[in-house]
C-alpha atoms as one frame of an Amber mdcrd trajectory, in Angstrom:
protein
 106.612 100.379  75.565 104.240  98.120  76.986 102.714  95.321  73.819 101.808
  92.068  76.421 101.177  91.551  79.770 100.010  89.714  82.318  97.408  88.900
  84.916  97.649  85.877  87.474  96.713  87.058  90.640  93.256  85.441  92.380
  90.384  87.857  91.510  90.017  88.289  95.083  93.365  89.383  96.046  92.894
  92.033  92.973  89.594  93.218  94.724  91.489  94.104  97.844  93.862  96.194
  96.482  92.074  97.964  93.944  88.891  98.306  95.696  86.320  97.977  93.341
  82.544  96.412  94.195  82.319  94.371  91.660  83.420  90.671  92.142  84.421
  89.209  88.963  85.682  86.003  88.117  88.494  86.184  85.531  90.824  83.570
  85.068  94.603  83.782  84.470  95.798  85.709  81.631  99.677  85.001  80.452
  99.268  86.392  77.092  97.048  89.639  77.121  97.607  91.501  73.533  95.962
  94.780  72.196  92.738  94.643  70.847  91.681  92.107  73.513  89.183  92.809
  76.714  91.576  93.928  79.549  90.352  94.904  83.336  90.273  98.400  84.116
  89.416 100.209  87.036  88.092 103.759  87.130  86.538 105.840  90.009  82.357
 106.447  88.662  79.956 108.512  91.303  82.781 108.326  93.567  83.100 104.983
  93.492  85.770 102.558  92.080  84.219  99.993  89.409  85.852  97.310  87.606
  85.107  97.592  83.755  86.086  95.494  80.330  87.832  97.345  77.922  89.170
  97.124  74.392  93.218  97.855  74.456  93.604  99.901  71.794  92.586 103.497
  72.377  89.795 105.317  70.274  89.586 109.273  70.761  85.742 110.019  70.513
  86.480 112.593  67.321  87.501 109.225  65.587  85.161 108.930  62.392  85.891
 105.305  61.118  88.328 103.375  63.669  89.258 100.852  60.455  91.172 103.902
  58.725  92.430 104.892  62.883  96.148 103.679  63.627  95.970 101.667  67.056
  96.943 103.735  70.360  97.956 101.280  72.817 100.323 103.612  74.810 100.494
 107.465  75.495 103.621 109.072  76.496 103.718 110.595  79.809 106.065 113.368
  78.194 103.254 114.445  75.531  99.996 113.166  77.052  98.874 116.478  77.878
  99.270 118.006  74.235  98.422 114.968  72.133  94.405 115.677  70.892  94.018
 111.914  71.642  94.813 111.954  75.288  94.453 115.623  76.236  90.997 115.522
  77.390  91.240 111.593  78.893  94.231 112.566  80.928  92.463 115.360  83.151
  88.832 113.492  82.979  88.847 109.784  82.511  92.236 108.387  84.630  92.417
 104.670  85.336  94.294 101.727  86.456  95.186  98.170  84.921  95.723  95.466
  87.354  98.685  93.200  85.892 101.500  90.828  87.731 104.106  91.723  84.800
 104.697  92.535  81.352 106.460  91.691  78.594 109.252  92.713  76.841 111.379
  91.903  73.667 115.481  92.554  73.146 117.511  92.311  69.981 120.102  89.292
  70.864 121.474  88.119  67.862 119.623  87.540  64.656 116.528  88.002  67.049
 114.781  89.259  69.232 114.282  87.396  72.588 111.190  87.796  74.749 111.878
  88.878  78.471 108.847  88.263  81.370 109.200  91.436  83.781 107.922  91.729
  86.932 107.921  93.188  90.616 110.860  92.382  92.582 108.682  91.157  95.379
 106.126  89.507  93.019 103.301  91.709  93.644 100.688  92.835  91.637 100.547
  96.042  90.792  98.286  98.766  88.983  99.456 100.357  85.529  98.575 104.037
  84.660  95.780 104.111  82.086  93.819 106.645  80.184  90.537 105.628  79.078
  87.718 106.733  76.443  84.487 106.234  75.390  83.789 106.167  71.378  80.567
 106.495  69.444  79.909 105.403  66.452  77.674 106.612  64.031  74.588 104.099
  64.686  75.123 105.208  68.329  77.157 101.780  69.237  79.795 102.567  72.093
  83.022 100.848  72.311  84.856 101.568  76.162  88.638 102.035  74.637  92.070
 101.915  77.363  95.605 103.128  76.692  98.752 102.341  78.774 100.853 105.249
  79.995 104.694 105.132  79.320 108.013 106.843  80.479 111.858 107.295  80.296
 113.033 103.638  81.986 115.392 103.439  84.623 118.845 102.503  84.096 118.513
  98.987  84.952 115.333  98.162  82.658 116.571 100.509  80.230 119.235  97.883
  78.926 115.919  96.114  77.611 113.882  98.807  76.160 114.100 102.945  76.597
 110.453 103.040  77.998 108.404 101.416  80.799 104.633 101.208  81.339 103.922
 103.869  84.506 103.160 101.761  87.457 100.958 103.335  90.345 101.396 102.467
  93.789  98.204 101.597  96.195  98.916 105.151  97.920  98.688 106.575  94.962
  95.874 105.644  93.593  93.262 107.463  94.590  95.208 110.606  93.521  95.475
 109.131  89.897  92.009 108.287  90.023  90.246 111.429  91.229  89.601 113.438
  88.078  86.943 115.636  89.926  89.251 118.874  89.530  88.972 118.279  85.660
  93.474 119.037  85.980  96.027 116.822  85.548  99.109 118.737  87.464  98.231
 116.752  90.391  98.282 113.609  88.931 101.286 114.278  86.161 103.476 113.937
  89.519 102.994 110.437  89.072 104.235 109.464  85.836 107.782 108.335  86.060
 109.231 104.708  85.503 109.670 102.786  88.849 112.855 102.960  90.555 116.061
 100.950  89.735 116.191  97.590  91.339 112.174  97.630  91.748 111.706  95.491
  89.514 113.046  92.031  87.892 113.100  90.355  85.005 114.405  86.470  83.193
 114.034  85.478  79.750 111.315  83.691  78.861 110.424  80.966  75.351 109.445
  82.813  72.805 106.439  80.846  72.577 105.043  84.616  74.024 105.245  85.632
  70.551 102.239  84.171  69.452  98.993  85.264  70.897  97.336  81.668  70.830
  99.666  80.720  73.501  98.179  81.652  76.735  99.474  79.298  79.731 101.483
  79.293  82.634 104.942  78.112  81.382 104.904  81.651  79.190 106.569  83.415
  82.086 109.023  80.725  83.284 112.411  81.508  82.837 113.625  79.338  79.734
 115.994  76.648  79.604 119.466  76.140  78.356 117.663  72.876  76.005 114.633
  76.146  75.609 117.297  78.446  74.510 119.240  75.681  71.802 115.885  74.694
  70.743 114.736  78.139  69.509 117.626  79.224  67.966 117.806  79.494  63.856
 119.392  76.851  62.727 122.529  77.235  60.026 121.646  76.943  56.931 124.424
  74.522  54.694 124.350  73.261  51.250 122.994  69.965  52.366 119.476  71.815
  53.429 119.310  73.813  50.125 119.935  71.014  47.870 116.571  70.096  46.106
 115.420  66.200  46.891 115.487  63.671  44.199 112.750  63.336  42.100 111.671
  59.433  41.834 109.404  59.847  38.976 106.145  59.472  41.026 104.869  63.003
  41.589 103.390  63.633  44.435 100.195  66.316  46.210 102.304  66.277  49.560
């Protein structure tokens, strides 16, 4: 499962590694949510290119997308079979640059929000499948979907499934859908190894999408922790308040 993640890196530094020509200027993103524009990078005449697209992916034999339920990930296990990705995973391939992700584990009466990221804090490129969809009055709308798998056995004590991360030597295999096949590039989809990656809990001010800045992905406090937690509920906070005989609107 991949539901938020997260892009810090210097637009420059994620030019070098991805190797796009385009030089875009996009500030730091702590809170990135489907539905929202999200960098993608897909190979064109031969060429990478760096493109905005809507998270959220829309097959093109989608009539009305209102009455379509939202595709934000594919499973690397059925990606091949599923109508929505069969044709996107042998023809349109492509990465998403992100410096971590997001993830959320039941503790408690809760669920607590956990930042995830590489071990040597890197940036690195998820596995994407991407698709173009028409509408009726011949509006397009450029549509992205993050591939998942089976997690390892350390980041499978916080959820089952991963987002597929590509490495740089990889990427032009992923990318190259000349062939029109996927066998080449199926190779690729498995979780990243055990100890590649690290994680810390994090506020769960991450919950709400209106939060966007950098303390999202600090590790939280003890005071943090105390702070969030539900508090008890007693007789003293159910009792109703005394009524003075002056109304009140507030």
């Amino acid at each position: 499962m991949c539901g938020r993640f997260v892009i810090t890196s210097p637009p420059e530094a994620l030019r070098r590694l991805f190797g796009y020509a385009e030089q875009p200027n996009m500030p730091p993103r702590h809170n990135i949510a489907p539905t929202q524009p999200v960098p993608v990078v897909i190979v064109e005449n031969g060429e990478r290119h760096f493109h905005l697209m809507r998270w959220g992916f829309i097959p093109a034999w989608v009539k009305d997308p209102r009455k379509f339920a939202l595709l934000i990930n594919a499973r690397c296990e059925t990606v091949q079979e599923k109508p929505a990705f069969k044709n996107a995973i042998r023809r349109r391939r492509c990465l998403i640059p992100a410096d971590g992700y997001y993830e959320w584990q039941v503790s408690g009466s809760r669920k607590r929000p956990y930042f995830i990221h590489r071990r040597d804090g890197g940036p690195f490129g998820l596995a994407a499948l991407a698709e173009t969809w028409v509408g009726p009055n011949g509006e397009e709308l450029d549509t992205v979907a993050i591939v998942t798998a089976a997690a390892s056995v350390d980041l499978a004590g916080l959820h089952p499934r991963v987002p597929v991360t590509i490495a740089p030597g990889d990427f032009d295999r992923w990318l190259d859908c000349r062939a029109d096949d996927a066998e080449a590039a199926m190779a690729l989809l498995t979780g990243p190894e055990a100890g590649e990656f690290a994680w810390h809990e994090v506020s769960t001010r991450v919950n709400h999408v209106a939060n966007d800045d950098a303390q999202l992905i600090l590790p939280i406090t003890a005071e943090q922790r105390a702070a969030e937690e539900p508090k008890p509920v007693t007789k003293a906070s159910l009792r109703k308040p005394e009524d003075d005989g002056q109304g009140s609107l507030f």
